[in-house]
GUSE-702588 format. One line per 10 residues: their letters; for each residue x negated, y negated, z negated of N, C-alpha, C. Coordinates in Angstrom, 2 decimals. Atoms other than C-alpha are relative to their C-alpha. Layout:
<gupas>
a = X,Y,Z,X,Y,Z,X,Y,Z ~ ... .
</gupas>
This chain:
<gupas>
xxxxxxxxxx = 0.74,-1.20,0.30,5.44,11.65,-4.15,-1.26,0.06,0.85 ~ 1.11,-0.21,-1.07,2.00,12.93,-2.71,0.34,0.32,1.17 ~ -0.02,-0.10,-1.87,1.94,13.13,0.87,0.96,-0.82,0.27 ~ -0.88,1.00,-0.58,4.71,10.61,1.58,-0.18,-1.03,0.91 ~ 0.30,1.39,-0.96,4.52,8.73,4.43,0.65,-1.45,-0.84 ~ -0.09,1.26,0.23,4.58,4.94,3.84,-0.44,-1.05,0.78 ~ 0.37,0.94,-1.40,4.66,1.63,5.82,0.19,-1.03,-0.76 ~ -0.10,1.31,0.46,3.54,-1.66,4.56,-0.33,-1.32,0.85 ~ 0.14,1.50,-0.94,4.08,-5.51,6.34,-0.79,-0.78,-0.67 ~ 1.30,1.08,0.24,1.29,-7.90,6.02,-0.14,-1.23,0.91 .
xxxxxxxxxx = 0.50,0.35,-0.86,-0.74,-9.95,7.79,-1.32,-0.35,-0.14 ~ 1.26,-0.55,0.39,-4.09,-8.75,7.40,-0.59,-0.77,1.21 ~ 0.60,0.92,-0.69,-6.94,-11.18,8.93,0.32,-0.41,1.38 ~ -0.17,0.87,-0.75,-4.57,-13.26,10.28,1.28,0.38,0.92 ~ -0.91,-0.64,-0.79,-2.50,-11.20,12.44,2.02,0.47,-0.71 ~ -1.12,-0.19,0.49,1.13,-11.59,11.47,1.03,0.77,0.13 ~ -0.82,-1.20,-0.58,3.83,-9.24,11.12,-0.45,1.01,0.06 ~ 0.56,-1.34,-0.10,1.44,-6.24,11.08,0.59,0.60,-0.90 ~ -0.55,-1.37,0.69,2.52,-2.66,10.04,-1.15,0.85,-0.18 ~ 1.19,-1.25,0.18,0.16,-0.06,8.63,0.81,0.84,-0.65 .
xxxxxxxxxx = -0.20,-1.41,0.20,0.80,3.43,8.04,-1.12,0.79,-0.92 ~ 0.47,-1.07,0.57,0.01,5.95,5.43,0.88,0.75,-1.12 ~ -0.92,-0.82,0.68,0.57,8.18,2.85,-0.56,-0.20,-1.11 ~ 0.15,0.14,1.49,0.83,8.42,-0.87,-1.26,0.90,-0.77 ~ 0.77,-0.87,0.70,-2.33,9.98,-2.30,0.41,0.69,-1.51 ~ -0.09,-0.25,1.58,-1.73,9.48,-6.05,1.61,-1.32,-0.63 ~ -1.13,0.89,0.44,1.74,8.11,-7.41,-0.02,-1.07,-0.65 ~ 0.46,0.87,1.00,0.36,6.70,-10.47,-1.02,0.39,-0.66 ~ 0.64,0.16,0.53,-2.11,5.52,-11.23,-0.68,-0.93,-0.90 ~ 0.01,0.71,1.20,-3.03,3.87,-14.62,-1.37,-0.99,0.34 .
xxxxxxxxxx = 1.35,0.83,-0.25,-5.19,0.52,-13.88,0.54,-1.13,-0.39 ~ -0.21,0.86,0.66,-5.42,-2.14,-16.29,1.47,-0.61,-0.33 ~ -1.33,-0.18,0.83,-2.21,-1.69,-18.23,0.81,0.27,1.20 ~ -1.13,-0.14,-0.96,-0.16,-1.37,-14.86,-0.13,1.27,0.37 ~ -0.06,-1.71,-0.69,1.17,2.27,-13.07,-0.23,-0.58,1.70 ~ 0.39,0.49,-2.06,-0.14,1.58,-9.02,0.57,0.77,0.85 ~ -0.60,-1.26,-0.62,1.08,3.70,-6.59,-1.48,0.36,1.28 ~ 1.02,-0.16,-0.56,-2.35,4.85,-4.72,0.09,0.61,1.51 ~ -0.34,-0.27,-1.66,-2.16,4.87,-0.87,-0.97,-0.28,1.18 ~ 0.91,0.07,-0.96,-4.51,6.22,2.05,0.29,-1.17,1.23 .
xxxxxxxxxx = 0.54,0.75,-1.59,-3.96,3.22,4.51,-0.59,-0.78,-0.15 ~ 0.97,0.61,-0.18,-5.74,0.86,5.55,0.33,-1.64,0.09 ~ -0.38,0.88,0.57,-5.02,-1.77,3.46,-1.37,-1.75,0.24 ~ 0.59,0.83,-0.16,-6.74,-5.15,4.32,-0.03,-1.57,-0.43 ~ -0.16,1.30,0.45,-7.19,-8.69,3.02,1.57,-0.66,0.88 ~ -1.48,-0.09,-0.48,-3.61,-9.92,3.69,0.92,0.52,0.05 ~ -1.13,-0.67,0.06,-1.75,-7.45,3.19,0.77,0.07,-1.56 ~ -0.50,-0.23,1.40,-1.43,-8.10,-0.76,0.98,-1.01,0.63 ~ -1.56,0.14,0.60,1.98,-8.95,-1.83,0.64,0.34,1.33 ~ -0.95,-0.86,-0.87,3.38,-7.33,1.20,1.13,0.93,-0.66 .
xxxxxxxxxx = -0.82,-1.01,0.74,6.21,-4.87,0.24,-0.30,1.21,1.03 ~ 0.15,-1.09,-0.59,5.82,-1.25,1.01,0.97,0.82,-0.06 ~ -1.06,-0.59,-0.42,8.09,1.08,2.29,0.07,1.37,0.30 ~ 0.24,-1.94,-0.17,8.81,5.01,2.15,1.10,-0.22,1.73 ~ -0.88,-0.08,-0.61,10.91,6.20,5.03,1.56,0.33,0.37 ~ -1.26,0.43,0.40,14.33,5.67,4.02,0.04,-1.32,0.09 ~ -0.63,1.91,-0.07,13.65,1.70,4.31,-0.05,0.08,-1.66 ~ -0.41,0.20,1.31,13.59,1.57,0.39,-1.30,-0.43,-0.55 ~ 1.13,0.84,0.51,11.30,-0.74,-1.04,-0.85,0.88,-1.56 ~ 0.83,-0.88,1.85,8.27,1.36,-3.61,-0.88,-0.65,-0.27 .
xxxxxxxxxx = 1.19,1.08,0.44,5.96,-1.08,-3.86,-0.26,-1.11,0.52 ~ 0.36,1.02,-0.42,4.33,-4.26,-3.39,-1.75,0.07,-0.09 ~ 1.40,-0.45,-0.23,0.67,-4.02,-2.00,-0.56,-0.90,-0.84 ~ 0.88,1.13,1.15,-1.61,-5.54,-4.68,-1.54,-0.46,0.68 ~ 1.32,0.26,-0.22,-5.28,-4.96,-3.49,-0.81,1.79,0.72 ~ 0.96,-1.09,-0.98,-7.62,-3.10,-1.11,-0.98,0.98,-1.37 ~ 0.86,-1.14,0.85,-9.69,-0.17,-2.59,-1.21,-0.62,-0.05 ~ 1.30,0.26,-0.51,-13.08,0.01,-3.18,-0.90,0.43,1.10 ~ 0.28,-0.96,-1.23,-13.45,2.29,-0.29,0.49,-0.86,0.58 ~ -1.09,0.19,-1.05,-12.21,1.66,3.27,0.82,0.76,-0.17 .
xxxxxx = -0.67,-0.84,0.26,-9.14,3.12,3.93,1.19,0.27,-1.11 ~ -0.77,-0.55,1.10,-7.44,3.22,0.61,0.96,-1.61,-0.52 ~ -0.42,1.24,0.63,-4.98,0.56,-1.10,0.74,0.39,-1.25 ~ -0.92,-0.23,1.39,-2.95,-0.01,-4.46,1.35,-1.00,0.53 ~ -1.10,1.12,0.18,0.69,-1.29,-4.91,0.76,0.58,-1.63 ~ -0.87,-0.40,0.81,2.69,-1.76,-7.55,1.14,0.42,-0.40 .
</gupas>
């Protein structure tokens, strides 16, 4: 849901094992035939195909791609 914290593993330029933090802006959102799940962190080269994580530990996505902003990412 909106506002949901979320935590996705990467390893964004380079740095392995990293965690970033944020929250769910927009649940779904419709981008090129797929539903995304639209999320304020600060999503960085490396961090696609990460899996993302609410706080229950329960896998809601898999990070696809950085925004066009800073700041923002998609998963599916």
């Amino acid at each position: 849901r909106a506002g949901d914290k979320v935590w996705a593993i990467g390893n964004p330029n380079g740095l392995e094992f990293s965690l970033i933090e944020g929250l769910v802006s927009q649940p779904v959102q419709p981008l090129l035939g797929m539903a995304y799940i639209q999320i304020d962190g600060n999503v960085q080269p490396g961090n696609s195909g990460g899996p993302l994580f609410d706080a229950d530990a329960r896998l809601v996505g898999i990070v696809s791609m950085k925004g066009g902003g800073s700041g923002f990412g998609l998963a599916i």
